[in-house]
N, CA, C and O atoms as CSV, one atom per row, in Angstrom:
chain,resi,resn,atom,element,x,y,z
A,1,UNK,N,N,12.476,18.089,3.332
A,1,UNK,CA,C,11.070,17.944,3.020
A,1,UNK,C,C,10.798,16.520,2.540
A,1,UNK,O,O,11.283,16.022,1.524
A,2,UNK,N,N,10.181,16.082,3.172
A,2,UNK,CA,C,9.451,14.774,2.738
A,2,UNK,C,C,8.658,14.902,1.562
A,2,UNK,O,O,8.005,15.929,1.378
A,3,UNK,N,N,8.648,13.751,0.566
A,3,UNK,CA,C,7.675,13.883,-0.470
A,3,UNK,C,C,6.558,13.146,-0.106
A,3,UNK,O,O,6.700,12.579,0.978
A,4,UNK,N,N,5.309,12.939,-0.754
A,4,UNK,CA,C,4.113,11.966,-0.342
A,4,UNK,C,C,4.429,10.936,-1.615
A,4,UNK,O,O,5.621,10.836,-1.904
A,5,UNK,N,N,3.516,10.191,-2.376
A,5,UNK,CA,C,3.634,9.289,-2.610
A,5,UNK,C,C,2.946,10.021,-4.214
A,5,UNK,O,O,3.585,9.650,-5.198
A,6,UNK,N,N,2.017,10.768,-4.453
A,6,UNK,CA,C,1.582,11.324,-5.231
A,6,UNK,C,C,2.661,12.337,-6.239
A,6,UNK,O,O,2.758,12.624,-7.432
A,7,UNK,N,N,3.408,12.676,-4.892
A,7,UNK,CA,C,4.393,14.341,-5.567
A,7,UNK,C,C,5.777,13.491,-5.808
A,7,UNK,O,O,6.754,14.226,-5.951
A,8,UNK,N,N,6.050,12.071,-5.882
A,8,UNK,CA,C,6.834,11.143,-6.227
A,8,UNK,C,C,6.470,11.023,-7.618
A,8,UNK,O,O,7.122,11.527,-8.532
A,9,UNK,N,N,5.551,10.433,-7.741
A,9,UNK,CA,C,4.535,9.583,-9.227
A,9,UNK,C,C,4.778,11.149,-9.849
A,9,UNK,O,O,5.704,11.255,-10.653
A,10,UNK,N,N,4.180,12.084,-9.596
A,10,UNK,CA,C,4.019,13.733,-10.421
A,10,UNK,C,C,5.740,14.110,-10.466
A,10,UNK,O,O,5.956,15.121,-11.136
A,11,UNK,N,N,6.636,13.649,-10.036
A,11,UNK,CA,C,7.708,14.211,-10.510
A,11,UNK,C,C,8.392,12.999,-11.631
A,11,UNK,O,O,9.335,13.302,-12.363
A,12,UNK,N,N,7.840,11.768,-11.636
A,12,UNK,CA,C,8.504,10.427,-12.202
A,12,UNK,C,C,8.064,10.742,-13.641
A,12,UNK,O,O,8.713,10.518,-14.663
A,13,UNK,N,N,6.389,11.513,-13.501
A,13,UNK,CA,C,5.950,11.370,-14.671
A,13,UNK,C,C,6.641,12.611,-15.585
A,13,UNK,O,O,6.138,12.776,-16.696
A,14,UNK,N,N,7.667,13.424,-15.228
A,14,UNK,CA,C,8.214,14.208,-16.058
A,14,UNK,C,C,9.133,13.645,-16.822
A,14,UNK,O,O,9.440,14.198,-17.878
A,15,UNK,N,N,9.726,12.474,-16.440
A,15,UNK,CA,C,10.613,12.020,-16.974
A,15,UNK,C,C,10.070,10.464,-17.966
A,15,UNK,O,O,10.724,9.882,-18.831
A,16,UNK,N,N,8.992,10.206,-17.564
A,16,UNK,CA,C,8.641,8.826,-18.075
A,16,UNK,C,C,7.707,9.058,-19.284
A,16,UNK,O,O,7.337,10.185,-19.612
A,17,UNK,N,N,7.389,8.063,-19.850
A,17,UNK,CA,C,6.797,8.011,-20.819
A,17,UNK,C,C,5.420,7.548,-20.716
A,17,UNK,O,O,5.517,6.364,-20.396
A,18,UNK,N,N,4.203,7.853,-20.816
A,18,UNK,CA,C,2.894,7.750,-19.623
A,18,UNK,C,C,2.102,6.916,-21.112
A,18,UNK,O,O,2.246,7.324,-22.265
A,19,UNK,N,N,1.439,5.936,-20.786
A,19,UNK,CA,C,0.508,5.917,-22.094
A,19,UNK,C,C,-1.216,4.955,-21.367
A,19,UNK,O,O,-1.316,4.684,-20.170
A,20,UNK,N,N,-2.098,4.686,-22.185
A,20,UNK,CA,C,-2.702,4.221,-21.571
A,20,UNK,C,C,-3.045,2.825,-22.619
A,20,UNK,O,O,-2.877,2.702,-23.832
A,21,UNK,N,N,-3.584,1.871,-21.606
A,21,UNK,CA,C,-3.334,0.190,-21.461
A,21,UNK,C,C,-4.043,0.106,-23.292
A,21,UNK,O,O,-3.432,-0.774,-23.898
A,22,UNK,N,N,-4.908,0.663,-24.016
A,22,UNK,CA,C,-5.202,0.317,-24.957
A,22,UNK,C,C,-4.262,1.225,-25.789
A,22,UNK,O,O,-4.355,0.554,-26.817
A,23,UNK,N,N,-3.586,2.045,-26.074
A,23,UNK,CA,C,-2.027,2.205,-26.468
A,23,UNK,C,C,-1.160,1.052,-26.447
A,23,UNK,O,O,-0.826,0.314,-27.374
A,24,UNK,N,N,-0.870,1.031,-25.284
A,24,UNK,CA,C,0.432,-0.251,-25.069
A,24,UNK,C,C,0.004,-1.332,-26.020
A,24,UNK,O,O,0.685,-1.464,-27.037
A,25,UNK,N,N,-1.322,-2.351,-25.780
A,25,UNK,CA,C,-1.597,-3.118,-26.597
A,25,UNK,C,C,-1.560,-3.107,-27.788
A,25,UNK,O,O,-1.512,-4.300,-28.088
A,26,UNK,N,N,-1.547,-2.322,-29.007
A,26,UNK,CA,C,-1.232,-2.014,-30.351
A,26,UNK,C,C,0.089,-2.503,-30.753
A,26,UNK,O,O,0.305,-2.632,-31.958
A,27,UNK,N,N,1.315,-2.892,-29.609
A,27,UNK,CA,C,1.917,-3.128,-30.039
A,27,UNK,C,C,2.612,-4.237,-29.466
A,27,UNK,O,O,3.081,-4.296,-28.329
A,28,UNK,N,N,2.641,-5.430,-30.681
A,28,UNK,CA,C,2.334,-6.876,-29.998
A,28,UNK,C,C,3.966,-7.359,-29.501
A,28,UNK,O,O,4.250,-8.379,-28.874
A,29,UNK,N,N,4.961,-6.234,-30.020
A,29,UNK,CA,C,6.100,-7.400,-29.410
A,29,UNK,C,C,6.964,-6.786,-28.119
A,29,UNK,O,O,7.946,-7.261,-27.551
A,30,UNK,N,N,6.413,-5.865,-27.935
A,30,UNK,CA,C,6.487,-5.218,-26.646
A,30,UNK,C,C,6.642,-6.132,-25.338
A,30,UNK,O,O,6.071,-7.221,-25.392
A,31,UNK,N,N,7.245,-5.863,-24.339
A,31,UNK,CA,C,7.137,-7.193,-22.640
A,31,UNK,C,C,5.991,-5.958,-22.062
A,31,UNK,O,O,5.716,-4.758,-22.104
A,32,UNK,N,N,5.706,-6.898,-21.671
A,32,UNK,CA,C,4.870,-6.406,-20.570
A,32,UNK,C,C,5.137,-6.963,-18.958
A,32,UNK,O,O,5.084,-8.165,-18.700
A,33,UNK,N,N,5.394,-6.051,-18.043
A,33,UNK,CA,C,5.545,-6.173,-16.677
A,33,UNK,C,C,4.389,-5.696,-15.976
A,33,UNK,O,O,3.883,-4.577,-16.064
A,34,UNK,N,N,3.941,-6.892,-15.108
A,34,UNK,CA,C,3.429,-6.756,-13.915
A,34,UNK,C,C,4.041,-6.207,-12.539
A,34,UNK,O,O,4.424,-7.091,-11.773
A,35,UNK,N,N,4.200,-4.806,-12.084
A,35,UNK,CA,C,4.856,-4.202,-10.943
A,35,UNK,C,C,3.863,-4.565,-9.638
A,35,UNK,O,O,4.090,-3.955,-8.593
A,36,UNK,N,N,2.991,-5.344,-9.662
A,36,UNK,CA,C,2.307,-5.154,-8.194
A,36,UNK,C,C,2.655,-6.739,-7.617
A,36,UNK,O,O,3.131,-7.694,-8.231
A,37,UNK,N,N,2.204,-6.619,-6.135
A,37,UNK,CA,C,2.825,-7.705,-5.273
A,37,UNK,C,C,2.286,-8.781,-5.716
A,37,UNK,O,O,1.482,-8.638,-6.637
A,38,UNK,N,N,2.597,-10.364,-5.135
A,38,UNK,CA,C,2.046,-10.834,-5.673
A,38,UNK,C,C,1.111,-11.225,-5.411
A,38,UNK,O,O,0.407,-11.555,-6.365
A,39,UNK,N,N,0.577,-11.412,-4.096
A,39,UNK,CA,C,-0.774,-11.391,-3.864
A,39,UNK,C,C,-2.027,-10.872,-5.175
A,39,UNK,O,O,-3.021,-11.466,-5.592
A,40,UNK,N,N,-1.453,-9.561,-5.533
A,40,UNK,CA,C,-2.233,-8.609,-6.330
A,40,UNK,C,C,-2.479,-9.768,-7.795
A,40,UNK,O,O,-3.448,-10.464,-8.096
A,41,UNK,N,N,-1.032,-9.558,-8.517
A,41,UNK,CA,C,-1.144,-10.887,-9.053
A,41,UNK,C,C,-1.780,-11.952,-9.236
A,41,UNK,O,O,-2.075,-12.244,-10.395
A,42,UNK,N,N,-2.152,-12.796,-8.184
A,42,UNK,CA,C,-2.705,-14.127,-7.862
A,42,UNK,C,C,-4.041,-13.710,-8.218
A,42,UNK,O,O,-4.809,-14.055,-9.116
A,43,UNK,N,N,-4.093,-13.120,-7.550
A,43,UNK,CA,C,-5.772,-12.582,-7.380
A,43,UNK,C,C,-6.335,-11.860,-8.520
A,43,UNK,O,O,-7.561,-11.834,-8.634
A,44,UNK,N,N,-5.584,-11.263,-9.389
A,44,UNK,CA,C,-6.118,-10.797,-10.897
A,44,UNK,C,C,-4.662,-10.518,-11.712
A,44,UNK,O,O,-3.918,-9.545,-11.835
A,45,UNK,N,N,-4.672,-12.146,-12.281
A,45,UNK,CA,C,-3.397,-11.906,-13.137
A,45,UNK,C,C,-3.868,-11.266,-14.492
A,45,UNK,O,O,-5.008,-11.407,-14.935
A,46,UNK,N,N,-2.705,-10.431,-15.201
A,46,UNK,CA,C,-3.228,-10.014,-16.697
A,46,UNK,C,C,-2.333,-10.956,-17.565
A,46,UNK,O,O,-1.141,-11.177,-17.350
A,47,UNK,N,N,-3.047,-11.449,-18.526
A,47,UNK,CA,C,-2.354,-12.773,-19.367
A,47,UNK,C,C,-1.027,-12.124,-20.199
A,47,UNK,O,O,-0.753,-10.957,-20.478
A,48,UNK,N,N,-0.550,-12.992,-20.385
A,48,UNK,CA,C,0.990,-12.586,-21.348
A,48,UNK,C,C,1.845,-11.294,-20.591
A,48,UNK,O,O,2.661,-10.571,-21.163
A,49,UNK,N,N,1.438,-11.208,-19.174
A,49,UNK,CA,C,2.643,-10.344,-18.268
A,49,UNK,C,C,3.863,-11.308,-17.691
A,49,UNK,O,O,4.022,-12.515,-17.874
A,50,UNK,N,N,4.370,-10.722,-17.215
A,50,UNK,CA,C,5.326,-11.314,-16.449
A,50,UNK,C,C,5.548,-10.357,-15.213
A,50,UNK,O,O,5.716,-9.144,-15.082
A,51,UNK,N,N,5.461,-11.645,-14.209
A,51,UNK,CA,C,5.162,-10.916,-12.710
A,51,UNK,C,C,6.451,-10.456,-12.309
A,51,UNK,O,O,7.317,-11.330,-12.275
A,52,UNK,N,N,6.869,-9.033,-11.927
A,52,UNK,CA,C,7.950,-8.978,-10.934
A,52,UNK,C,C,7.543,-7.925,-9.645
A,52,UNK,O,O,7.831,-6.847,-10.164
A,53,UNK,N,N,7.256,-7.739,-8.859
A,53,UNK,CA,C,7.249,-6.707,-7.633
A,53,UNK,C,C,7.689,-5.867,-8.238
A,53,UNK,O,O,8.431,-6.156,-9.176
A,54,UNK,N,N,7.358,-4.322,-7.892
A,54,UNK,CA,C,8.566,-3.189,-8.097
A,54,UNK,C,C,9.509,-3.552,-7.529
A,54,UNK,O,O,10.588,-3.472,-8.116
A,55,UNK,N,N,9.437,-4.269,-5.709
A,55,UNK,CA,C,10.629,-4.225,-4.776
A,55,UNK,C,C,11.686,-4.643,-5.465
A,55,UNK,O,O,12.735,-4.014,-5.325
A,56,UNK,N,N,11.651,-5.585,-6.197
A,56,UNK,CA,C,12.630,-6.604,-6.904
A,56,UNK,C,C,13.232,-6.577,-8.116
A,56,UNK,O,O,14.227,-7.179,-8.520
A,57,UNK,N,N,12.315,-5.598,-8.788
A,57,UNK,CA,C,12.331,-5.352,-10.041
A,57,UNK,C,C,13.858,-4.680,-10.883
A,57,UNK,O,O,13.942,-4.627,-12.110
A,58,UNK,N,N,15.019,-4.190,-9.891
A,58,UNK,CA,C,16.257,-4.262,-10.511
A,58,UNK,C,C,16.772,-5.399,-10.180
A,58,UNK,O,O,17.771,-5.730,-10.820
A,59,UNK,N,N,16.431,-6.038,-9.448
A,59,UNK,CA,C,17.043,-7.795,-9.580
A,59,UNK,C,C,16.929,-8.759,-10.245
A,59,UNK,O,O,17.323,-9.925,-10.217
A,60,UNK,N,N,16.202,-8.005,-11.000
A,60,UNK,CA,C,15.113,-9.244,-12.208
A,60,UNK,C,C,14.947,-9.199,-13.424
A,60,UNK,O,O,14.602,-9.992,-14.301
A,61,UNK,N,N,15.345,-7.787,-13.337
A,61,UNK,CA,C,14.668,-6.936,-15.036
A,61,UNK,C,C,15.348,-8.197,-16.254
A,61,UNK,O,O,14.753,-8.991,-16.983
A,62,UNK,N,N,17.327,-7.837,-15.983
A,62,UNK,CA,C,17.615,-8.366,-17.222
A,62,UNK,C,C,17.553,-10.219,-17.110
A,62,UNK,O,O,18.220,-10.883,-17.905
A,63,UNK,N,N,16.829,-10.783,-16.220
A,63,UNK,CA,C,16.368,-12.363,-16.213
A,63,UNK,C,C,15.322,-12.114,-17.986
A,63,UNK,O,O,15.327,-12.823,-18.992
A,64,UNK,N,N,14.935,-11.456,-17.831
A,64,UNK,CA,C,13.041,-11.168,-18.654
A,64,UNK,C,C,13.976,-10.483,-20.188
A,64,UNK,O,O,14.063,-10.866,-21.355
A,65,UNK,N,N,14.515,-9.380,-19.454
A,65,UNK,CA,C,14.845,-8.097,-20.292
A,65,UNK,C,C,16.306,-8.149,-20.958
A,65,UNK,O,O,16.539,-6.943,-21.046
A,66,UNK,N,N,17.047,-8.579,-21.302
A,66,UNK,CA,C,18.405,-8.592,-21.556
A,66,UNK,C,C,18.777,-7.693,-22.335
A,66,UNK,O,O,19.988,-7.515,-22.204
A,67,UNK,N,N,18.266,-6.950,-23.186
A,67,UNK,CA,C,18.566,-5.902,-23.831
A,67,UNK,C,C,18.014,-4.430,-23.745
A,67,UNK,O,O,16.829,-4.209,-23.996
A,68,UNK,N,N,18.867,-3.446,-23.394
A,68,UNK,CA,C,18.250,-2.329,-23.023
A,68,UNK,C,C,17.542,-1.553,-23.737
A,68,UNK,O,O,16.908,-0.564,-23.370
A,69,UNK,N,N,17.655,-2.045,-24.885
A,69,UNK,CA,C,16.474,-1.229,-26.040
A,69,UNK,C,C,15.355,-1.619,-25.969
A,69,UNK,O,O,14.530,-0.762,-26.286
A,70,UNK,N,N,14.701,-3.174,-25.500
A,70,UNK,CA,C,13.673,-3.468,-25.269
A,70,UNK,C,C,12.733,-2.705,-25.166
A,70,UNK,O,O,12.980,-1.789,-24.381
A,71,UNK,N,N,11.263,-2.650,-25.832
A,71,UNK,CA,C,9.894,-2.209,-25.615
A,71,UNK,C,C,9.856,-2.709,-24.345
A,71,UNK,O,O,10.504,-3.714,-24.054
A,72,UNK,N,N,9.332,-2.263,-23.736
A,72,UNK,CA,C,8.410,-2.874,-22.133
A,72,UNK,C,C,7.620,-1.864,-21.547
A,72,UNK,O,O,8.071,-0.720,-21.492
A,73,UNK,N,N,6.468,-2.138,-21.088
A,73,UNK,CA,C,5.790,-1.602,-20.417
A,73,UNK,C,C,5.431,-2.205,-19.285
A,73,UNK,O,O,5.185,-3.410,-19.242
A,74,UNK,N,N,5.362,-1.353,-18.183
A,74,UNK,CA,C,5.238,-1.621,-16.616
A,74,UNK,C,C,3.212,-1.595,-15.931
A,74,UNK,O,O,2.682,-0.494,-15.780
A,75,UNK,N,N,2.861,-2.162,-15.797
A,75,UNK,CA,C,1.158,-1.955,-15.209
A,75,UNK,C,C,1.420,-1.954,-14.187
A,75,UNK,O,O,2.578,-2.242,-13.884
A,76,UNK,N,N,0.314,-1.576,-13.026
A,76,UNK,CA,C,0.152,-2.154,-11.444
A,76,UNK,C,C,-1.627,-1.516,-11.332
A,76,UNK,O,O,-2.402,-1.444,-12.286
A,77,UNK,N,N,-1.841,-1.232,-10.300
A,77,UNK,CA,C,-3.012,-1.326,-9.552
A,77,UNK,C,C,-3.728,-0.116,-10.729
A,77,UNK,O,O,-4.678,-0.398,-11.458
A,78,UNK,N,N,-3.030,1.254,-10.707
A,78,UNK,CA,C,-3.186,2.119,-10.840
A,78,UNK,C,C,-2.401,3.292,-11.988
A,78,UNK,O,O,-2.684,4.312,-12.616
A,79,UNK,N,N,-1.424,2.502,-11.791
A,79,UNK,CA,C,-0.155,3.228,-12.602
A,79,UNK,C,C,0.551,4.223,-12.093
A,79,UNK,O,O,1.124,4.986,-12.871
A,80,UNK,N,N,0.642,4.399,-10.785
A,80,UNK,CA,C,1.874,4.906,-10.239
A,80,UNK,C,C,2.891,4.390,-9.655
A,80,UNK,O,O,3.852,5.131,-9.447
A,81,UNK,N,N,2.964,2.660,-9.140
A,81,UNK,CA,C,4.407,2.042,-8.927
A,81,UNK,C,C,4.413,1.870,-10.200
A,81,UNK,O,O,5.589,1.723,-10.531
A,82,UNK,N,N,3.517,1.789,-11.379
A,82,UNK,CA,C,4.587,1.504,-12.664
A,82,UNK,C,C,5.173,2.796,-13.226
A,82,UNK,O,O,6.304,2.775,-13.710
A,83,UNK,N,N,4.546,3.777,-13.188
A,83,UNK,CA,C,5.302,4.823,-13.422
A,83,UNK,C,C,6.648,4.928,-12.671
A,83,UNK,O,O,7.724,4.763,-13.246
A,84,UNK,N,N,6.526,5.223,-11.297
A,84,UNK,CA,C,7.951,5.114,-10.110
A,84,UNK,C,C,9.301,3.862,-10.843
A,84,UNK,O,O,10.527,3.921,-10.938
A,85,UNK,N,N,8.084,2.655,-11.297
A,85,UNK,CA,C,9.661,1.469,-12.087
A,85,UNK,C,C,9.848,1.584,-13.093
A,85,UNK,O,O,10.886,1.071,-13.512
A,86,UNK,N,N,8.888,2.378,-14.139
A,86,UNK,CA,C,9.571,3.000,-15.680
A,86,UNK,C,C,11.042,4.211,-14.766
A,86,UNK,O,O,12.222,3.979,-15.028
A,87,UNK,N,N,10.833,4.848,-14.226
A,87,UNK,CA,C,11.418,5.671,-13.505
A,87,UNK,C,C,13.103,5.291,-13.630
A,87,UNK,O,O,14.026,5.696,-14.338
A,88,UNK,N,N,12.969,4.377,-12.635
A,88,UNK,CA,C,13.629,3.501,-12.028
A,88,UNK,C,C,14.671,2.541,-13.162
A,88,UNK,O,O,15.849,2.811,-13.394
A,89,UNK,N,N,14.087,1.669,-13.618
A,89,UNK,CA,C,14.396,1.007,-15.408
A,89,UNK,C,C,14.962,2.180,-16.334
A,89,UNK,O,O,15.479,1.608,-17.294
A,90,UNK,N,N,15.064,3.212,-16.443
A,90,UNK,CA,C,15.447,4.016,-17.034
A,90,UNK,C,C,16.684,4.694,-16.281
A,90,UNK,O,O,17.569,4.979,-17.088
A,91,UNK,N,N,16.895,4.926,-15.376
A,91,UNK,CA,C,18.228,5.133,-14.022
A,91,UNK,C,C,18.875,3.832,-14.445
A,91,UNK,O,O,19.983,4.173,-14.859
A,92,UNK,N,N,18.760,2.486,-14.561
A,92,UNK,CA,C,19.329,1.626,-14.712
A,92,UNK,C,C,20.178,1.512,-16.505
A,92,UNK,O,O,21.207,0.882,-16.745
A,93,UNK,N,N,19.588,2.091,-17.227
A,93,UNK,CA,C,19.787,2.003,-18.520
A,93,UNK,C,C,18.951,1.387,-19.613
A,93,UNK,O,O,19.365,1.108,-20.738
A,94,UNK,N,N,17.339,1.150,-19.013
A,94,UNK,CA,C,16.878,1.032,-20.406
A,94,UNK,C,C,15.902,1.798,-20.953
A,94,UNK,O,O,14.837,2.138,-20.438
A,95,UNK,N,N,16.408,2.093,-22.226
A,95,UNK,CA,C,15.632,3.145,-23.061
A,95,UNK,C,C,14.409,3.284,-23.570
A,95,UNK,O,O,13.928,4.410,-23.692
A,96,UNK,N,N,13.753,2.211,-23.926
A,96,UNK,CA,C,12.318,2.029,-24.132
A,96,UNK,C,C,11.176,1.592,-23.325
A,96,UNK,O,O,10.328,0.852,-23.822
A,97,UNK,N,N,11.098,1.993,-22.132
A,97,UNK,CA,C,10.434,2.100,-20.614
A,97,UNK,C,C,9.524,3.034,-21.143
A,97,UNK,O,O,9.810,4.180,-21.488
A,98,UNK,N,N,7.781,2.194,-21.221
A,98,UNK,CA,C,6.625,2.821,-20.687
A,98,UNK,C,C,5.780,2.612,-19.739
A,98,UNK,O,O,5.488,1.434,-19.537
A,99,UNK,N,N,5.143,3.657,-18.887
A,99,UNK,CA,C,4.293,3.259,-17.810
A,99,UNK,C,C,2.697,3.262,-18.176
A,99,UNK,O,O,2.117,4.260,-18.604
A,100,UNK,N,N,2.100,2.044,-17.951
A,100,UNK,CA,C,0.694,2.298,-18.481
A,100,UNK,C,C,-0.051,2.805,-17.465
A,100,UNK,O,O,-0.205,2.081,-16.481
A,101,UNK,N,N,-0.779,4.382,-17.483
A,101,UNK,CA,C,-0.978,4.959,-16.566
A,101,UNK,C,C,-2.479,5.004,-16.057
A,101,UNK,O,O,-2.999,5.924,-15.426
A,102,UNK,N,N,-3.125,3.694,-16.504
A,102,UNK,CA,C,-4.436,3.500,-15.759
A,102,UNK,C,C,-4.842,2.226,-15.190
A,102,UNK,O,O,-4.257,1.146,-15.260
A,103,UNK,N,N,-6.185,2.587,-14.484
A,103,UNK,CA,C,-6.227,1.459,-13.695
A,103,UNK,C,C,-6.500,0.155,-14.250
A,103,UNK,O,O,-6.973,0.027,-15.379
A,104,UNK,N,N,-6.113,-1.186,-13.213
A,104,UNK,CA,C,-5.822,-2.356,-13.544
A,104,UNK,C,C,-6.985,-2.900,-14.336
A,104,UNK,O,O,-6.631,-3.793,-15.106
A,105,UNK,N,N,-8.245,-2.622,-14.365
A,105,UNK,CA,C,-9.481,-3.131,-15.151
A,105,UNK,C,C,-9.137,-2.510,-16.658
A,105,UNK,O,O,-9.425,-2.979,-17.759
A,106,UNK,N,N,-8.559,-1.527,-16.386
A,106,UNK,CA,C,-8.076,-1.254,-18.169
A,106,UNK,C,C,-7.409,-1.890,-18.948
A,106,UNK,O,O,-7.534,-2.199,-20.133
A,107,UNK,N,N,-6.416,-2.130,-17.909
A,107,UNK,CA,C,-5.379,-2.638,-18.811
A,107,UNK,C,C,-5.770,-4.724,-18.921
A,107,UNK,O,O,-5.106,-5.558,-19.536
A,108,UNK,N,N,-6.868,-4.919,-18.195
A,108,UNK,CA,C,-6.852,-6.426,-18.752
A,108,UNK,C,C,-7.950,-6.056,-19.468
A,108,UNK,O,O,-8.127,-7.035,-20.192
A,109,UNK,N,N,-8.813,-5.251,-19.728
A,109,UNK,CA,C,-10.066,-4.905,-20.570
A,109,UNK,C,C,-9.126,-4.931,-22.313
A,109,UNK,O,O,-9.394,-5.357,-23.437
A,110,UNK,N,N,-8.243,-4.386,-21.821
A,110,UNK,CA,C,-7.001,-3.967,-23.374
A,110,UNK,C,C,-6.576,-4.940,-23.549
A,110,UNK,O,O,-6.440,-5.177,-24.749
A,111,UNK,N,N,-6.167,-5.941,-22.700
A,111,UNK,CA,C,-5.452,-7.443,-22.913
A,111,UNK,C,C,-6.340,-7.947,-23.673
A,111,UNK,O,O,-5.935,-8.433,-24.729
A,112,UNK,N,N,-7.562,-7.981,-23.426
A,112,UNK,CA,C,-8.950,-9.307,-23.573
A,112,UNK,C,C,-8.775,-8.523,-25.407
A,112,UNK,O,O,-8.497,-9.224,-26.380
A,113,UNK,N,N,-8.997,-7.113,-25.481
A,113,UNK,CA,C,-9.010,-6.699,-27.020
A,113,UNK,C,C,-8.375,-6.559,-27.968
A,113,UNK,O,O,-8.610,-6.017,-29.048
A,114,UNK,N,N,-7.354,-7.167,-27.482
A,114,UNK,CA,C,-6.050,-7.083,-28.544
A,114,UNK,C,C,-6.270,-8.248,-29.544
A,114,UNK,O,O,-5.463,-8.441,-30.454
């Protein structure tokens, strides 16, 4: 059985930690990851992220991340490739992986109010 892309994100989110973009912001020493391409990026960066693709994103993590206890939270369009790379970041070994699970106007609306 094939999964869709939805019943992926709905099974990731059993395991992940879901919060939304004015949550995450409360807490200032947290990383914040940008999971969307970079096009997406270019075109509406959120300040104090750091850009990685999901695609890439176990190739990169510990460049940013070096310690697996790290706070970090993952954004993208919508919050389901960041949910899928909290997912993912957590298969790899790190323990404090959250996915901010709304859309991208939130989470720079939460940036601008912090």
């Amino acid at each position: 059985m094939i999964l869709s892309i939805p019943e992926l994100v709905a099974q990731a989110k059993a395991s992940v930690e879901c919060i939304n973009a004015e949550q995450a912001y409360k807490n200032k020493n947290a990383i914040f990851i940008d999971v969307r391409e970079p096009a997406e990026f270019t075109n509406s960066p959120v300040e104090n992220s750091i850009q990685i693709p999901r695609g890439v994103l176990e190739m990169n993590i510990t460049k940013h991340c070096p310690n697996a206890d790290m706070e970090i939270y993952l954004h993208c369009a919508s919050g389901g490739r960041a949910t899928l790379a909290a997912e993912q970041l957590q298969r790899i070994g790190y323990t404090n992986v959250k996915a901010i699970s709304c859309k991208h106007d939130d989470v720079c609306q939460a940036q601008k109010n912090q």
